[in-house]
N, C-alpha and C positions, 0 to 999 in steps of 0.2 A: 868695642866701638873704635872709632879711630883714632891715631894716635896721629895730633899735629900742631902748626905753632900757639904761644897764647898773645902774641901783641896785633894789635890791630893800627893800620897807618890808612889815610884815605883808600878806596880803589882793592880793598882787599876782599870784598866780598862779602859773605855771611858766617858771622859766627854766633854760637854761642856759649858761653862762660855758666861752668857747675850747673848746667842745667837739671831740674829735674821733673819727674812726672808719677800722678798717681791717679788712680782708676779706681775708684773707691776708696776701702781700708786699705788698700794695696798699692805699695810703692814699688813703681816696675823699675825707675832710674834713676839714682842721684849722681851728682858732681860729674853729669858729664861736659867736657872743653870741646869741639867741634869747630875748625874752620875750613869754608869750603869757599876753594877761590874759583873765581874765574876761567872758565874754560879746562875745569878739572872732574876727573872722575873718581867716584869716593864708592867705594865695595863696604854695604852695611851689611852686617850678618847678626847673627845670636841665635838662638832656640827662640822657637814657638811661644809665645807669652813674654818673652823678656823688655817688651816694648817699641821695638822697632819701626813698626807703623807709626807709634803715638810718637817718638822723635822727629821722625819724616816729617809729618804735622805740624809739628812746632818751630820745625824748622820752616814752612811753608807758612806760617801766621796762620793756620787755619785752627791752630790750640795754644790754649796759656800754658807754660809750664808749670810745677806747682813751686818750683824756685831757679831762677839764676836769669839771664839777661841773654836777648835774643840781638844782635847787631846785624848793622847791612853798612859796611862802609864805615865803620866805626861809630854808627848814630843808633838806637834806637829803632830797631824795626817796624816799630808803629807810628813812628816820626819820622821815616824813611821817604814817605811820599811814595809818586808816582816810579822813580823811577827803581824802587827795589819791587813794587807790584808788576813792572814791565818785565824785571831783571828773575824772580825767582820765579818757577814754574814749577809743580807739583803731579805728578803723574801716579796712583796709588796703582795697585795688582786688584783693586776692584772699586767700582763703580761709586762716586761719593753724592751720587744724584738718582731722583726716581729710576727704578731701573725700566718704566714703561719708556722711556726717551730714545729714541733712536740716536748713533752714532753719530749722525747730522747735526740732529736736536739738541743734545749732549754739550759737544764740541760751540756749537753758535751761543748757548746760553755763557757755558762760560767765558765766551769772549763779550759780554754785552754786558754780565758781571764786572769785568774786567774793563770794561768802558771802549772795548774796540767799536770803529765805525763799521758796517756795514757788516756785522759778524757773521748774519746767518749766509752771504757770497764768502767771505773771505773763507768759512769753516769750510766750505765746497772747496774750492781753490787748494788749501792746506792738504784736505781728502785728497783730492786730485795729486800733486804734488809727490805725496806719500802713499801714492801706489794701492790709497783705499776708495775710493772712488764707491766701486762696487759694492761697500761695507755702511754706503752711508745712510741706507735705510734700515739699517741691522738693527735689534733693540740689544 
């Protein structure tokens, strides 16, 4: 996992403290330390099963850990508000919604999720932007 600092001061981002996670009888991670700042790029690796998706997760609020403490800014990630739901963004290697959705479809829900105004132009516009245009009736 990554190896970085443990103090947290306003403005630092997302961390979290000995986090851990389990999938059944099965404990994929404990005591892992994680902060990832602002405008940084962070390289996860492990073996197949070791849990890496299921951190990604949790680090995205989208999973509980089964112990340690998720921050955004030195607050509580679920006390974070608005603006760590604006600030953190989750991207998996596969699809977290019906897979019959087109990439359009996909794209606009989660911004309406996410309380965007006019999500299903803005998802177009985004497409557009990033060169997929062409992809946006793709399932």
């Amino acid at each position: 996992m990554a190896d970085t600092p443990t103090t947290t001061s306003p403005g630092t981002g997302l961390e979290g403290r000995a986090l851990a996670c389990r999938r059944g009888r099965r404990l994929l991670f404990e005591g892992v330390d994680i902060q990832l700042k602002p405008g940084s790029i962070t390289w996860l690796r492990g073996t197949n099963g070791s849990g890496k998706t299921s951190l990604m997760r949790i680090l995205a609020g989208l999973s509980t850990p089964e112990a340690g403490e998720l921050l955004w800014n030195g607050r509580p990630l679920r006390e974070a508000g608005a603006a760590a739901r604006e600030a953190v963004l989750y991207i998996g290697h596969a699809n977290a919604l019906k897979d019959d959705l087109t990439l359009g479809e996909s794209l606009a829900f989660l911004g309406r999720l996410g309380g965007v105004q006019d999500a299903s132009e803005r998802a177009a516009a985004a497409l557009e932007q990033a060169g997929l245009a062409d992809r946006r009736a793709a399932a």
